[in-house]
Residue, then its C-alpha position, 0 to 999 in steps of 0.5 A: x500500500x502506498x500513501x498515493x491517493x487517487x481523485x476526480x478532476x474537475x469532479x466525480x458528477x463529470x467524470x461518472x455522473x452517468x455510470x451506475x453505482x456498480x460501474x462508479x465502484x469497479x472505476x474507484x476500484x481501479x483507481x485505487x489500483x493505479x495510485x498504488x501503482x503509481x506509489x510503488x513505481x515512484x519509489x526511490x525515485x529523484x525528485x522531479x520539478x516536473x509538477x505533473x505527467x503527461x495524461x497516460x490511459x489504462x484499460x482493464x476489462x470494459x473500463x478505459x481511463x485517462x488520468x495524470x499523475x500529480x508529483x506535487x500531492x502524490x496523488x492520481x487525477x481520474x480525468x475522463x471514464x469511458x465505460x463499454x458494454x458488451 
């Protein structure tokens, strides 16, 4: 477990407003992966006075989602979800 957290930018209303609470728990779950990811991979690591990354995608099973790490607050941005039903 790593002290990186995840969040929503701008917000969780326009980010998955229109996704029902079981799609909302299975975007928050992967979230919280990617920020221990994150956490995990930036250990050791140089500071940087980089204040953010680039906007990186993941993709995991029905999920996309583009976010952005924020150096500054050790903290993952959810910026955009686009979730496909089968």
């Amino acid at each position: 477990m790593s002290d990186w957290t995840w969040d929503y930018l701008p917000d969780a209303e326009n980010v998955v407003g229109g996704l029902d609470s079981a799609r909302r728990a299975e975007v928050e779950r992967i979230a919280r992966s990617i920020a221990d990811a994150v956490g995990v991979r930036r250990i050791g690591a140089p500071l940087t006075y980089e204040a953010a990354s680039g906007v990186n995608t993941h993709a995991e099973g029905m999920v996309l989602i583009w976010y952005q790490e924020d150096y500054r607050d050790d903290v993952v941005l959810i910026l955009r979800v686009q979730y496909t039903d089968a």
